[in-house]
N, C-alpha and C positions, 0 to 999 in steps of 0.2 A: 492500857497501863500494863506496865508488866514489872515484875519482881526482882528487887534488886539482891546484890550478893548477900545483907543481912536481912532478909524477909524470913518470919520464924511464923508458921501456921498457928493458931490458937490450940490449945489443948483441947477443948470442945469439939474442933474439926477433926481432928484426928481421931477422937476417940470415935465419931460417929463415922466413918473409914473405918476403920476399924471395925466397925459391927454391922457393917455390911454383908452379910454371906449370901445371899442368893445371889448378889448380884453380878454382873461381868466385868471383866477388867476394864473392859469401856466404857462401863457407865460408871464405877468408880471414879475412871480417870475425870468423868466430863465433869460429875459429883463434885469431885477434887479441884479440875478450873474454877467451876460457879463460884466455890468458897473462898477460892484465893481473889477474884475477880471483885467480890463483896467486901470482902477484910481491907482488900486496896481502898474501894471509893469508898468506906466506912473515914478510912485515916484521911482523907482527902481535905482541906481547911480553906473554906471558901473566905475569902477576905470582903471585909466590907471598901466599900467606895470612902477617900478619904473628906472629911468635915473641913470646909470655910470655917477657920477659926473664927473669926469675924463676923458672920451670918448672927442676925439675932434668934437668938431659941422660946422656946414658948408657945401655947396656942393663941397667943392675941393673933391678929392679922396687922402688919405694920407699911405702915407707906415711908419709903426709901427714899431720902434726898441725895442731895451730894455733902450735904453738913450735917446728919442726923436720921433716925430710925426713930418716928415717932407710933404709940400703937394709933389706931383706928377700932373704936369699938360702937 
């Protein structure tokens, strides 16, 4: 995944960049991937599988005809 033209870092991110001092520009940098790489699949919106409207609901167990859905208990 990679960041599109409006992608805006968290304030949190930055600031901890930011207060960084020992460290190197490279390990900043790779610092700086990890978080943006996390914020991405954070926003990420897994969709559920759509419902048989039709399907009966409920935890009985039901035996299916071609005329009817009766339970079974």
């Amino acid at each position: 995944m990679k960041p599109g033209k409006t992608f805006k870092m968290s304030k949190t991110t930055k600031r901890m960049i930011a207060l960084m001092k020992k460290s190197t520009a490279e390990q900043r940098n790779q610092f700086k991937r990890m978080m943006i790489d996390a914020q991405l699949c954070s926003e990420v919106v897994v969709k559920a599988p759509t419902r048989d409207r039709n399907a009966p609901r409920g935890t009985s167990n039901y035996t299916v005809t071609e005329t009817s859905a009766v339970s079974v208990d």
